[in-house]
KELO-617572 format. One record per residue (C-alpha): residue in three letters; x, y, z. Coordinates in steps of 0.001 Angstrom, whole numbers, plus 500000, padded with zeros to 6 digits. Layout:
! residues N
alaXYZ;...
//
This chain:
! residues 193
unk424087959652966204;unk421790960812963493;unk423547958460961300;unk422779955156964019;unk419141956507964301;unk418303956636960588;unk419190953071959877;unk416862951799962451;unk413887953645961843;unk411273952160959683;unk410865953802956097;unk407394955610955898;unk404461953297955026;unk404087955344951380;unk407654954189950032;unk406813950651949840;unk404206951228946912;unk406014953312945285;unk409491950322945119;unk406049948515943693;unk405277950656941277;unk408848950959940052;unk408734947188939302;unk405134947812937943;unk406110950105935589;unk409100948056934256;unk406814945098933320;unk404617947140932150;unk407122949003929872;unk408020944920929046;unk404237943975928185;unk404265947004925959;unk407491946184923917;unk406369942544923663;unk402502943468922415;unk404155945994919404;unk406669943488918567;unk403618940436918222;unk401668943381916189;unk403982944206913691;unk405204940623912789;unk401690939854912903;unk401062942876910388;unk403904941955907887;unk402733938553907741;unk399247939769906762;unk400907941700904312;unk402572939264902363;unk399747937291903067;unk397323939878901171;unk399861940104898448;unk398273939021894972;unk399628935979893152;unk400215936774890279;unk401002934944886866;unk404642935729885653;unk403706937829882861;unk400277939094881239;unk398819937013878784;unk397965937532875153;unk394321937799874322;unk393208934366874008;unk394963932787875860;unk393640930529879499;unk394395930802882797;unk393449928089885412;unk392724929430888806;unk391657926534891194;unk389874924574888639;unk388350927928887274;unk389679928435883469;unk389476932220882862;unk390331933505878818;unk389903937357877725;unk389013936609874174;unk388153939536872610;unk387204943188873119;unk385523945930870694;unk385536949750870899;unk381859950707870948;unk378970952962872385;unk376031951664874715;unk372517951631873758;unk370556954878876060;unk374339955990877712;unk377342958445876238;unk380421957644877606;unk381772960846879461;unk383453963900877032;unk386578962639876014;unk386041959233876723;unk384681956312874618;unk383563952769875837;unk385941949314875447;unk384022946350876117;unk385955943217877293;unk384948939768876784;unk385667937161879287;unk384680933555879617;unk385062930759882490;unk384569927343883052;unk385168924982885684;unk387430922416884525;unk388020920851887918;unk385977918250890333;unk384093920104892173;unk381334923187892276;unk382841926926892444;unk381357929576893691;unk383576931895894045;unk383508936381893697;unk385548937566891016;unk386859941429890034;unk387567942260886366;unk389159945756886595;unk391672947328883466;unk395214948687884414;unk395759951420881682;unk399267953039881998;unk399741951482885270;unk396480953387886757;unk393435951432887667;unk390300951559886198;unk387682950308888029;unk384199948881885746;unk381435951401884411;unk378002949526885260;unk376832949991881471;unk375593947347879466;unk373159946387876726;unk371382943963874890;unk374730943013872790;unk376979943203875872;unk375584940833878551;unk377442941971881684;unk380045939419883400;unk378959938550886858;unk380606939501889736;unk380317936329891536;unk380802932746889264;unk379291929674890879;unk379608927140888515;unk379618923009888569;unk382058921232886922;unk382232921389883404;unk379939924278882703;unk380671927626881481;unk379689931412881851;unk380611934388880244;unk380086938215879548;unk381014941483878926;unk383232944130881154;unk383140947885880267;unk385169950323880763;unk386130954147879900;unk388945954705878664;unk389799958052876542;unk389626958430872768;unk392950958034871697;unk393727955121874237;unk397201953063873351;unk395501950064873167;unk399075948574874128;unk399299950096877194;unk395840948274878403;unk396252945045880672;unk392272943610881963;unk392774941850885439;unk390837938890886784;unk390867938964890486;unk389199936008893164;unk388124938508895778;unk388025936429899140;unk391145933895898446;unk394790934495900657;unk396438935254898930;unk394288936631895912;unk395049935085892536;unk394969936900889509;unk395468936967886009;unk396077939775883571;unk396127939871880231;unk397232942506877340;unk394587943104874667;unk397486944216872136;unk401120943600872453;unk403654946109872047;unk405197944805868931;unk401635944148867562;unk400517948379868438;unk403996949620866891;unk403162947288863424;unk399704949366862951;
//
């Protein structure tokens, strides 16, 4: 008799949200999955998006690179000191030349990041400069046909392997960033010395 009773009662009122909440929690579960699987394809695509363009190899000193219409050469560099600053202990100053022009149709205005890879380490700019080394402007905006130019500095120690030195040009706000590197001496030109 229990067994005829029990399958015609009703089940208690608080059992039916509960079955809910079971199916609740499933798609929930489901939204969840779906949301982190969106995020990380979302993430990888930003990724590669982010990833620099680079050209093939580094370039000798001297030698252009066109960026959208923007022709970019690191011509020449110097070791030297800076009029009213020491370089830290250790450490002497190499000043990097760089000059652009826009060789396409129309006006660029674009921010730019010289840094210097020495070793495979970054080396971000020292803000020094003097009369004789006009700094290079962080942000070109130039019409077509006109050019700028100026000097990058950087600290580099005293017996630096000028070989081992690669100066970067970098369009800051571009998806992916271009850039173009270039080696002030090459190998075969360091072990000749």
């Amino acid at each position: 008799m229990s067994g005829a009773s029990s399958a015609g009662r009703a089940r208690p009122w608080w059992r039916w949200p509960l079955m809910g909440c079971g199916l609740g929690l499933v798609i929930a579960i489901a939204v969840a999955v779906a949301v982190v699987a969106v995020l990380v394809i979302l993430s990888l695509a930003l990724e590669e998006a982010l990833e620099e363009e680079r050209f093939a190899t580094s370039l000798s000193l001297g030698q252009p690179a066109t960026i959208d219409g923007l022709e970019v050469v690191v011509d020449r560099y110097e070791m030297s000191e800076a009029r009213g600053r020491a370089p830290a202990p250790g450490a002497q100053f190499l000043w990097v030349h760089l000059a652009v022009q826009n060789v396409g149709d129309v006006p660029i205005d674009e921010a730019v990041l010289v840094k210097m890879e020495y070793k495979g380490a970054e080396v971000g700019e020292s803000f020094v400069y003097d009369d004789a080394h006009p700094r290079f402007p962080g942000s070109v905006r130039l019409f077509p046909g006109i050019a700028s130019e100026g000097w990058a500095v950087f600290e580099v120690p005293l017996e630096v392997e000028l070989s081992e030195v690669t100066v970067v040009f970098k369009e800051v706000f571009r998806l992916p960033p271009k850039v173009a590197s270039w080696r002030l001496v090459e190998p075969e030109e360091a072990d000749g010395r």
